[in-house]
GULOLO-261190 format. One record per residue (C-alpha): residue in three letters; x, y, z. Coordinates in steps of 0.001 Angstrom, whole numbers. Layout:
residues N
 residu       x       y       z
    ala       X       Y       Z
...
//
This chain:
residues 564
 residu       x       y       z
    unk  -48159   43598   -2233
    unk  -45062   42695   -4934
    unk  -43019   45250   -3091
    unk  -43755   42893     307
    unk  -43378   39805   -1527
    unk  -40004   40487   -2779
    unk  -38322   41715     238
    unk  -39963   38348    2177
    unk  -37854   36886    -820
    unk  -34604   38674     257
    unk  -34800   38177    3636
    unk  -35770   34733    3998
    unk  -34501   33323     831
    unk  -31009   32698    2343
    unk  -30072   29651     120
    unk  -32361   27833   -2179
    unk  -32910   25125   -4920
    unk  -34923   26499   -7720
    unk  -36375   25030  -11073
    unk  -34362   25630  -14624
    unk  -36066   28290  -16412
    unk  -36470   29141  -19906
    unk  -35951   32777  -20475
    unk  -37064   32761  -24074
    unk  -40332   32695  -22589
    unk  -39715   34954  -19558
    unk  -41814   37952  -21364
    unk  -44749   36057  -20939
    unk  -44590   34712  -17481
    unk  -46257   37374  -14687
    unk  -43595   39408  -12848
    unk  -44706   37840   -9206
    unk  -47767   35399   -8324
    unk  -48434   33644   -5448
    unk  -49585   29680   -4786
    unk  -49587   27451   -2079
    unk  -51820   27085     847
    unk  -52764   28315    4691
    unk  -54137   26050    7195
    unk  -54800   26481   10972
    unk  -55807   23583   12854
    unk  -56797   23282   16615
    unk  -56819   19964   17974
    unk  -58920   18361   21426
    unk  -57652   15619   22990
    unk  -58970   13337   26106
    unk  -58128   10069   27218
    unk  -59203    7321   30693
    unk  -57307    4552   31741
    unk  -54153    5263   30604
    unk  -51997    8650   31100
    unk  -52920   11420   28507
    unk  -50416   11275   25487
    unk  -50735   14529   24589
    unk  -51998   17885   25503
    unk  -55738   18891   26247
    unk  -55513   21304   23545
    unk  -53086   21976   20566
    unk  -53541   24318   17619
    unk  -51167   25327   14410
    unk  -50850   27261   12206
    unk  -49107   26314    9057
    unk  -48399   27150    5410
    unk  -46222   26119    2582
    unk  -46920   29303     330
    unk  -44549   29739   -3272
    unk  -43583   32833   -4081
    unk  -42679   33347   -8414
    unk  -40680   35764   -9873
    unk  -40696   35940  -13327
    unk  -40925   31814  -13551
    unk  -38265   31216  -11020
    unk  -40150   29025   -7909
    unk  -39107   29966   -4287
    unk  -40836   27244   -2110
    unk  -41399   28412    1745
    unk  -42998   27026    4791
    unk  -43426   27998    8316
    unk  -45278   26639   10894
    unk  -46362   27847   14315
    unk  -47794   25934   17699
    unk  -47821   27051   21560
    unk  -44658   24301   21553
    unk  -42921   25397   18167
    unk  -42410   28348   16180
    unk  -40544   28506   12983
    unk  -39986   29660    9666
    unk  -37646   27509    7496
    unk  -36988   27181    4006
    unk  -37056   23659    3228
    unk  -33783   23178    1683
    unk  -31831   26070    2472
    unk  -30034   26243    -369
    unk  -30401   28263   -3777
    unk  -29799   27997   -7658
    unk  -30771   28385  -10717
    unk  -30672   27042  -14208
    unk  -32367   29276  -16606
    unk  -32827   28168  -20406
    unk  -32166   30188  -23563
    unk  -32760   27932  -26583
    unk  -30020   25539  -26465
    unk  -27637   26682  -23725
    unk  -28633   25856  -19683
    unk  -26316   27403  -16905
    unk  -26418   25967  -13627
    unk  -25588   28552  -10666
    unk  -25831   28127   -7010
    unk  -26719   24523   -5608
    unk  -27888   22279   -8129
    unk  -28011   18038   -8466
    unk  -26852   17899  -12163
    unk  -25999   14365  -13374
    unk  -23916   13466  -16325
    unk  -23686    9876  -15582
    unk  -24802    7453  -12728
    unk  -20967    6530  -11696
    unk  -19676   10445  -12322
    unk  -20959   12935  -11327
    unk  -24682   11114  -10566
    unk  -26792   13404   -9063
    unk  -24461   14773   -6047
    unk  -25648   18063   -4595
    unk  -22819   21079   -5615
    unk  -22711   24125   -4908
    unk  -20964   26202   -8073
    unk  -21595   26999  -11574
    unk  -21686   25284  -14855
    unk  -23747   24796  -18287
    unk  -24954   22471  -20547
    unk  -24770   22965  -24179
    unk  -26638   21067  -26516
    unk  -26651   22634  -30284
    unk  -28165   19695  -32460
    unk  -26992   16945  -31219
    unk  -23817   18060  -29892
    unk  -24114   17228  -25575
    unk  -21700   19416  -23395
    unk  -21947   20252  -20321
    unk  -19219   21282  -17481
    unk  -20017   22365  -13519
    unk  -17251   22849  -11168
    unk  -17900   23623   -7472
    unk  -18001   22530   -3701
    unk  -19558   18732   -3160
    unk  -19334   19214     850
    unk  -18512   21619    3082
    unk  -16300   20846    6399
    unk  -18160   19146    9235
    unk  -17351   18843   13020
    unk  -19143   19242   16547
    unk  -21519   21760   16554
    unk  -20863   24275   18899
    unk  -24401   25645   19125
    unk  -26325   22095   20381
    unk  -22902   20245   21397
    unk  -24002   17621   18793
    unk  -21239   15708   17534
    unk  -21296   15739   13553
    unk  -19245   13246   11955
    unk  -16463   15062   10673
    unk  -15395   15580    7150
    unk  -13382   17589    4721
    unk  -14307   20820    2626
    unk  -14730   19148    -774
    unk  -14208   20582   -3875
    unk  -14244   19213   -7639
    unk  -15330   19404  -11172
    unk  -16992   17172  -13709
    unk  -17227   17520  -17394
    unk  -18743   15116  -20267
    unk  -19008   15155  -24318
    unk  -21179   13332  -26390
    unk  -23619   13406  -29448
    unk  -26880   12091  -30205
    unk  -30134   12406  -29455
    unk  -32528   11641  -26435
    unk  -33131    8712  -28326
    unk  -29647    7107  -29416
    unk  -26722    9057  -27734
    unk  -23130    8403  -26460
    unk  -21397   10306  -24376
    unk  -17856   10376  -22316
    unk  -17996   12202  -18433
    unk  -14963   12906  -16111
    unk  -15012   13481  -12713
    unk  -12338   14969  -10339
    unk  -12412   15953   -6492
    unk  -10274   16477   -3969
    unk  -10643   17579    -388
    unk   -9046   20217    1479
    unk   -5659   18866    2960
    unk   -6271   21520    6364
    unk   -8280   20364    8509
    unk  -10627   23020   10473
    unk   -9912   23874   14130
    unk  -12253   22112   17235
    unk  -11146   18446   15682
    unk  -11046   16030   18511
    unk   -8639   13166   18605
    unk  -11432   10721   17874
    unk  -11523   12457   14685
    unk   -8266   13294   14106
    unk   -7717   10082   11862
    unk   -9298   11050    9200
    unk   -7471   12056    5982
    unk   -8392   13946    2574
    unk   -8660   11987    -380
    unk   -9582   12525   -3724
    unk  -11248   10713   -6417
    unk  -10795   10772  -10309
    unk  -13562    8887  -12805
    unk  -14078    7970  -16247
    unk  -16880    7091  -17160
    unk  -19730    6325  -20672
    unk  -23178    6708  -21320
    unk  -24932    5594  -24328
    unk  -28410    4507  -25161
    unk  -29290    2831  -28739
    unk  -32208    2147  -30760
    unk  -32205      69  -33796
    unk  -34426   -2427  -36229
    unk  -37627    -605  -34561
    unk  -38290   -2688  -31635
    unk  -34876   -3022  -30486
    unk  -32499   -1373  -27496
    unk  -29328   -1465  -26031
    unk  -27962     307  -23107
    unk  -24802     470  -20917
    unk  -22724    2717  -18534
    unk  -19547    2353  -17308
    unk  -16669    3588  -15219
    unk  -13121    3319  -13957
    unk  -12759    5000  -10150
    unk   -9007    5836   -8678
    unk   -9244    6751   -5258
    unk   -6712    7726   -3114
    unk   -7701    7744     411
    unk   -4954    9659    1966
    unk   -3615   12336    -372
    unk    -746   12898    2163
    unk     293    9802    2727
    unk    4416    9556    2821
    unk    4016    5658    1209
    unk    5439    4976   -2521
    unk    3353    3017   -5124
    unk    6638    1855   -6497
    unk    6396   -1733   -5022
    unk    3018   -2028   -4284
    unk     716    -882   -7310
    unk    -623   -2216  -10311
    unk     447   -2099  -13316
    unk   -2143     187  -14545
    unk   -2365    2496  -10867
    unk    1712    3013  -11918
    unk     874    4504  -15328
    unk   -1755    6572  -13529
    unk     497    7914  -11033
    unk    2036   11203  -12236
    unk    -953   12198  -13663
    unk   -3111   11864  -10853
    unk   -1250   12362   -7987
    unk    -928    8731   -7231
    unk     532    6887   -3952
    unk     464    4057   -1986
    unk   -2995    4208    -338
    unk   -4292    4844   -4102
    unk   -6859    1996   -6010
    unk   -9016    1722   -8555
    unk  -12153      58   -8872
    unk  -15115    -710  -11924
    unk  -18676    -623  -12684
    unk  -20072   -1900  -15520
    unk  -23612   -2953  -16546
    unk  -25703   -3198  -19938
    unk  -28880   -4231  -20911
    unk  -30019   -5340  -24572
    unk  -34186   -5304  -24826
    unk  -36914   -5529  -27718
    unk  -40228   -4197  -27334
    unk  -43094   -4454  -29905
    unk  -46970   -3760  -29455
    unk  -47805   -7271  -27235
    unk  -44623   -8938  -26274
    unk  -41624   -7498  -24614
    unk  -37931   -9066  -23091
    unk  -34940   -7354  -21667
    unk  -31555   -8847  -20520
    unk  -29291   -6716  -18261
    unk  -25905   -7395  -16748
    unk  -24567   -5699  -13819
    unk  -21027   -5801  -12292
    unk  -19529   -3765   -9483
    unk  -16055   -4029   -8141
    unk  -15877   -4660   -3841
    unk  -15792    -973   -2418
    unk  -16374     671   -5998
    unk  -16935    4490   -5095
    unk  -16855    7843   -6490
    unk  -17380   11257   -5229
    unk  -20063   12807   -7448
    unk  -22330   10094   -6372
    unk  -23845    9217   -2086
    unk  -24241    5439   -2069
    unk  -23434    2468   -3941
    unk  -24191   -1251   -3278
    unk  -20469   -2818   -4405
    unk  -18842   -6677   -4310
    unk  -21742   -8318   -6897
    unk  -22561   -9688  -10470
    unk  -26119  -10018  -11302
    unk  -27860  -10810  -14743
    unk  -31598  -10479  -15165
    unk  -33771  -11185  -17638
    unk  -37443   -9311  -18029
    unk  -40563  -10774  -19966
    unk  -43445   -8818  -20826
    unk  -46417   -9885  -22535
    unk  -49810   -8265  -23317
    unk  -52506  -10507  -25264
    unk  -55876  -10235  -26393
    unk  -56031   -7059  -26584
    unk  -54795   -6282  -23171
    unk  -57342   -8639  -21684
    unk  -54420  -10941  -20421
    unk  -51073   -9235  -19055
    unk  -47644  -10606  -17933
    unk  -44610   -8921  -17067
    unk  -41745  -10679  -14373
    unk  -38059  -10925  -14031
    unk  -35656  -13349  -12825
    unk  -32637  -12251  -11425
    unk  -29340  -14400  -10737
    unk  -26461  -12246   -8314
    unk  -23898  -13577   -6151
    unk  -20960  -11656   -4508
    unk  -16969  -11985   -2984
    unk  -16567  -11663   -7219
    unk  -13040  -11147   -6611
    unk  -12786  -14424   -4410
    unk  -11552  -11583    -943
    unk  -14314  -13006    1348
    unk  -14886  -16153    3636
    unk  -18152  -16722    2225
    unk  -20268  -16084   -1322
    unk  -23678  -15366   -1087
    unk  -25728  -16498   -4200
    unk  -29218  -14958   -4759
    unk  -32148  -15910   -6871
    unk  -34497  -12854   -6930
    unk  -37585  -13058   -8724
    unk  -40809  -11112   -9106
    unk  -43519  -11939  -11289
    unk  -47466  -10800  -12033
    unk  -50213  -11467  -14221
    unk  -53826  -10602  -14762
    unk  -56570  -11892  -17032
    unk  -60190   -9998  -17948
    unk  -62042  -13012  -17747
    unk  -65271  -10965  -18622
    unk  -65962   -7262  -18492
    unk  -66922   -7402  -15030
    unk  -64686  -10142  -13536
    unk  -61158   -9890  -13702
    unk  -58121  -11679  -11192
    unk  -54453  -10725  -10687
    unk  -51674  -12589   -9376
    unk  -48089  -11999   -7867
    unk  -45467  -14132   -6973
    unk  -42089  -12858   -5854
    unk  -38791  -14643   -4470
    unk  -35692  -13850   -3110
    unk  -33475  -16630   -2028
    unk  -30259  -16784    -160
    unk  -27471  -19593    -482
    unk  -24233  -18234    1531
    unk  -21568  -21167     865
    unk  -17984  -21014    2902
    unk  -14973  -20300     666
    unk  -12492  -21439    3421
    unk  -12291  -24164    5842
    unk  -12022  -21703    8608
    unk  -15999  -20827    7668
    unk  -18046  -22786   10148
    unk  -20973  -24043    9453
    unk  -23408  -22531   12590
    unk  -22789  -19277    9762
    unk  -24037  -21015    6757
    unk  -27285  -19445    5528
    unk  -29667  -20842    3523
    unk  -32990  -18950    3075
    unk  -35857  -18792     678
    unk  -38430  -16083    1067
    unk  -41842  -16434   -1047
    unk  -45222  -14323   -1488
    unk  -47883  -14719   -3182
    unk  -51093  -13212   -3858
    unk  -53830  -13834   -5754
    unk  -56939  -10587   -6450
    unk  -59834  -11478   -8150
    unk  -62526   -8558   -8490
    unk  -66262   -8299   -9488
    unk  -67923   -4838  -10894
    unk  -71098   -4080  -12286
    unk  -71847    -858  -13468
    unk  -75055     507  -14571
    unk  -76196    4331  -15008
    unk  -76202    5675  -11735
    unk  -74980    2745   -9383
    unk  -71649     741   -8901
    unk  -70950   -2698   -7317
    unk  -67383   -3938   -6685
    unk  -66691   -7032   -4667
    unk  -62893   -7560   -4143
    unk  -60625  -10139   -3016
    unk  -57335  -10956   -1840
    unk  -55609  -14011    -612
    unk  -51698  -13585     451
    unk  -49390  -16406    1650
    unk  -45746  -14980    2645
    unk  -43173  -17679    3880
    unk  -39966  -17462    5106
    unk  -38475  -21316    5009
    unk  -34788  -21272    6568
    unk  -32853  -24537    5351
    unk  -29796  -24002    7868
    unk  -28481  -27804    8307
    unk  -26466  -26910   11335
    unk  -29915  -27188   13350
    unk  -30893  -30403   13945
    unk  -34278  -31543   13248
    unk  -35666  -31560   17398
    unk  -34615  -27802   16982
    unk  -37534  -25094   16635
    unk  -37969  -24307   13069
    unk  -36971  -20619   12287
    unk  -39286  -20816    9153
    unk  -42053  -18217    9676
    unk  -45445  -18519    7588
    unk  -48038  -15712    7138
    unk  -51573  -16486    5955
    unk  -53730  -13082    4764
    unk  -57776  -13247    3439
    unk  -59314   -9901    2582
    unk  -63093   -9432    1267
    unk  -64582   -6004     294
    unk  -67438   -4940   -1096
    unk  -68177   -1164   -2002
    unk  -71368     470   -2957
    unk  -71057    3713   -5319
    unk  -74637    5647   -5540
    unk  -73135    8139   -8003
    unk  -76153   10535   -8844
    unk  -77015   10581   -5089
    unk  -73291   10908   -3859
    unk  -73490    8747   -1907
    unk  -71003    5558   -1197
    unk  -70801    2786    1289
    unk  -68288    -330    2234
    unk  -67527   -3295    4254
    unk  -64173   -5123    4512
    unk  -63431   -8037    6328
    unk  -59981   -9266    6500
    unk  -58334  -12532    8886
    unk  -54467  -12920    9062
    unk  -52663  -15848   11147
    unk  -49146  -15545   11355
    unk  -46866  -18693   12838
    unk  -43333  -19787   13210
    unk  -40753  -19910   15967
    unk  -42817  -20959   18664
    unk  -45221  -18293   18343
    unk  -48664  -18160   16889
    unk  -51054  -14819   16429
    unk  -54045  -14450   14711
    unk  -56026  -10754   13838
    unk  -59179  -10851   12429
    unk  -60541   -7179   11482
    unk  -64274   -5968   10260
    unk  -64648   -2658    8842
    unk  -67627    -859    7438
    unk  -68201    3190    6621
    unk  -70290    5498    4119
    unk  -69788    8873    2242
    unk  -72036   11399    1735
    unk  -71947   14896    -278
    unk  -75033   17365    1011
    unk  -75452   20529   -1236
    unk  -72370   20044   -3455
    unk  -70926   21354    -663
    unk  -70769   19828    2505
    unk  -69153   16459    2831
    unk  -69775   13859    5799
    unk  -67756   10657    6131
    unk  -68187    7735    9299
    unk  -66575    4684    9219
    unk  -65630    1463   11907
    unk  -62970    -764   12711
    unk  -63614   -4050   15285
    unk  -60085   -6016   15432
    unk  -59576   -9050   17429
    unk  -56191  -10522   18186
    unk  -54899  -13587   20052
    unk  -51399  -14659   20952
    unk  -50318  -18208   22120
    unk  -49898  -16625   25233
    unk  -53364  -16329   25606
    unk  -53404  -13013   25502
    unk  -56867  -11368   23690
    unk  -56827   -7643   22289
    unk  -60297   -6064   21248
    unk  -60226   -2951   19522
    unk  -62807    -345   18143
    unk  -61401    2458   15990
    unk  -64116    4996   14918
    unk  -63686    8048   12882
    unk  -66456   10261   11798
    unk  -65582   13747    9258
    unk  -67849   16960    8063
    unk  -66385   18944    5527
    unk  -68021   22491    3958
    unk  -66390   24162    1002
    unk  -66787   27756    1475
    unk  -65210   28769   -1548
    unk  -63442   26425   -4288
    unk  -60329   27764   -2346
    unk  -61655   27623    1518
    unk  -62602   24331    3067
    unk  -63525   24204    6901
    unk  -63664   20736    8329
    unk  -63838   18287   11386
    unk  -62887   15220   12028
    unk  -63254   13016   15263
    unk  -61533    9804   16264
    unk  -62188    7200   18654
    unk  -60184    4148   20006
    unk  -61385    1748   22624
    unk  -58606   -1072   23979
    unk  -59494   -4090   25876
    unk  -56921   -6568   26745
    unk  -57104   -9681   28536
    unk  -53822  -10403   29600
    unk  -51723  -12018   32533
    unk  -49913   -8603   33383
    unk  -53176   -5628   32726
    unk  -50472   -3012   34296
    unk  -48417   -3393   31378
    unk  -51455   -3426   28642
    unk  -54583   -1733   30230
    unk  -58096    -945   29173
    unk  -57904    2517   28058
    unk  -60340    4907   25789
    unk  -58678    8002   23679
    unk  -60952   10588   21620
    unk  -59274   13434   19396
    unk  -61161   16061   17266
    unk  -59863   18434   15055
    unk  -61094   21422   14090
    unk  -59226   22843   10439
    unk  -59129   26037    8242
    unk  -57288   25387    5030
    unk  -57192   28393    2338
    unk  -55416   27284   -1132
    unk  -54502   30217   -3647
//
């Protein structure tokens, strides 16, 4: 059986992503086991009034089995249908990082980050290590960040095309977990050839590279006190073979850079900065961050960045009474064009707030409240005002809940009530104009029933939500009630219904019934054989009944799942 195992490994391994390891342990570990899980499923399908949506009959068979050699995880999966059949490793790609004491070494593909504007968390395939003797931090990885795209010859798909990347990233520091600083560096380049089958829509793009400094640190001090902050300085050249001189055009700083890195005229730089100062004691908590982020800020060693903003925010936190009242919010203040290169500036108000109170042991409520507000204001007189925007949007929700517990039954009844509201203050539309505000009203009630030495549970929820604005009006209104039962230990049953009623301004009435019913029967701790069935009966009343018929759908399925 190991001898099997580990040539599925070699076959099928291909490339792949696998966990550090920590080999002062390996004697320990078992030379091979085996996890995961098995499951075939068939599936029964009918439908009237409407054309079927699927097949008759449809069955899989499916597993996501991991195989372990000596501590190092290799995750598979294949699955198999009379439509599909395949066998795939999920990420295709392979590494390593095994552990002796204090030295890691990275091999293969691995998402290492030494800082969020450096190398932050960018897939590369190559090697490296991370040294950390006390509290001395090294650590160095130099490889391939992407590999050469274009159309794919196979399916005739056209992949946006890009360079064969390749770069290295390095950072030194000391500390702890705790209190730390350290430096990072980042360089990439691409490949200046481009690979053949480039079409002339493509054809325009050109290899760059990037260089970036960056910090980390994280401080602790006076026992209930923290400060934060990262930071970087990106040059990026966009066109490494570009014929035009920084001599006239570059900063002063880009034209100190320049014989070091290469520099020319398509070359900039850009920042990041943020930091955040907080204190935290055993009730009461605050935090105050600042974040800053130069228009088009990027950097190789990390996929996406939101650029062009300045945003402080402020975080309270407070826990009284011994935890029988609870706040914890922020309030955040951000605005963009920081470097004054856009028509408009958008200012933002974002805040998000929630609080709960134990009123007694059995009756508790929660609340949340959360805006985000929009105020775009024109920089130039060429802005016109049909493009201001000025937008608030608003929720809140308020959840008080009752429980009573005893020995061998459980009462909860729940509540919710939810107001969101979009309110658009756009003066360009004059007052006779529809209003582009949009309200949404949403009242839930549950109550749930817990027999706990019978195993037995039970539930009802009724929920009614109106939603209005922009000339439209719709209203849902939704009753649902089920029950639980275990039999034996061993064999679990489940049925539960949904009624939902909707009506448009239209006039247009929906009634729907969902029903699902499930049996369950655990064979073994590991085997489980189950079915489920679902119903769902439409009825519209509506002035066009070709476009939204009456129509009835069933589905069972029948499942095997074995876990080991």
């Amino acid at each position: 059986m190991k001898k099997c195992l580990l040539l599925l490994v070699l076959v099928y391994c291909g490339h792949y992503r696998l966990h550090a390891q920590d080999l002062e342990n390996i004697s320990r570990q078992k030379p091979v086991t085996l996890s995961g899980n098995i499951q075939a499923q068939g599936i029964f399908y009918n439908a009237t009034g409407i054309p079927d949506r699927r097949a008759p009959f449809t069955y899989y068979f499916s597993g996501n089995p991991t195989i372990s050699l000596y501590g190092l995880d290799v995750p598979l999966s294949f699955s198999f249908s009379q439509s599909d059949k395949s066998f795939r490793q999920p990420f295709n790609q392979f590494g390593i990082s095994p552990t002796y004491k204090w030295v890691t070494v990275h091999v293969g593909y691995r998402d290492i980050s030494f800082s969020p504007y450096t190398l932050g968390g960018h897939t590369m395939l190559g090697a490296g290590f991370e040294l950390n003797p006390g509290k001395l931090r090294v650590g160095f990885m130099y490889g391939r960040l992407n590999r050469a795209t274009t159309i794919d010859t196979t399916t005739q798909a056209l992949v946006p095309f890009s360079f064969s990347r390749k770069g290295y990233a390095a950072k030194l520091g000391y500390g702890t977990d705790r209190n730390f600083f350290e430096l990072s560096y980042l360089s990439a380049k691409d490949d200046t050839i481009k690979p053949k089958g480039i079409t002339p829509q493509q054809n325009y793009i050109s290899p760059a590279r990037n260089d970036v400094m960056g910090y980390t640190s994280r401080f602790s001090f006076l026992k209930y006190f923290m400060f934060e902050s990262d930071g970087a300085l990106s040059v990026y050249t966009n066109d490494v073979n570009s014929p035009i001189s920084l001599d006239n055009g570059g900063t002063t700083l880009l034209n100190k850079l320049r014989t070091t890195f290469g520099l020319n005229g398509t070359s900039e730089y850009y920042t990041a900065f943020s930091a955040g100062l907080g204190y935290k004691s055993r009730n009461y908590g605050l935090k105050l961050k600042y974040k800053r982020v130069d228009p088009d800020f990027q950097t190789m060693g990390a996929y996406y960045f939101s650029s062009d903003y300045e945003n402080w925010t402020v975080s309270p936190s407070a826990n009284l009474a011994k935890g029988k009242i609870r706040f914890n919010g922020s309030l955040g203040f951000q605005h963009d064009n920081i470097k004054d290169q856009k028509r408009a500036t958008n200012h933002r108000i974002i805040g998000a707030f929630n609080a709960g109170i134990d009123i007694t042991k059995s009756l508790s409520i929660d609340a949340v409240y959360t805006n985000f507000s929009d105020n775009q204001k024109a920089q130039t007189v060429l802005f016109a005002d049909s493009l201001k925007i000025v937008q608030t949007t608003q929720t809140i929700t308020v959840m008080p809940r009752y429980m009573i517990i005893s020995t061998d039954l459980i009462h909860m009844i729940s509540g919710s009530f939810t107001r969101n509201s979009l309110n658009d203050y756009n003066t360009f539309y004059s007052t006779d104009a529809v209003s582009r505000s949009i309200k949404t009203n949403q009242y839930m009630l549950s109550y749930n029933i817990n027999f706990t030495k019978r195993m037995l549970s039970a539930y009802v929820n009724i929920s009614d939500t109106k939603l209005s604005g922009q000339g439209m009006s719709n209203s849902f209104r939704s009753v649902t009630a089920g029950a639980n039962k275990v039999f034996f230990q061993k064999l679990q049953t489940g049925l539960s219904g949904t009624f939902t009623s909707s009506k448009a301004l239209g006039g247009e009435d929906t009634f729907i019934i969902n029903g699902t019913g499930s049996l369950g029967y655990r064979v073994t701790n590991k085997q489980l054989v189950s079915f489920n069935f679902f119903l769902t009966n439409n009825k519209a009343k509506t002035s066009a009944p070709q476009l939204q018929p009456n129509f009835t759908e069933t589905r069972g399925e029948l499942s095997y799942l074995l876990s080991f």
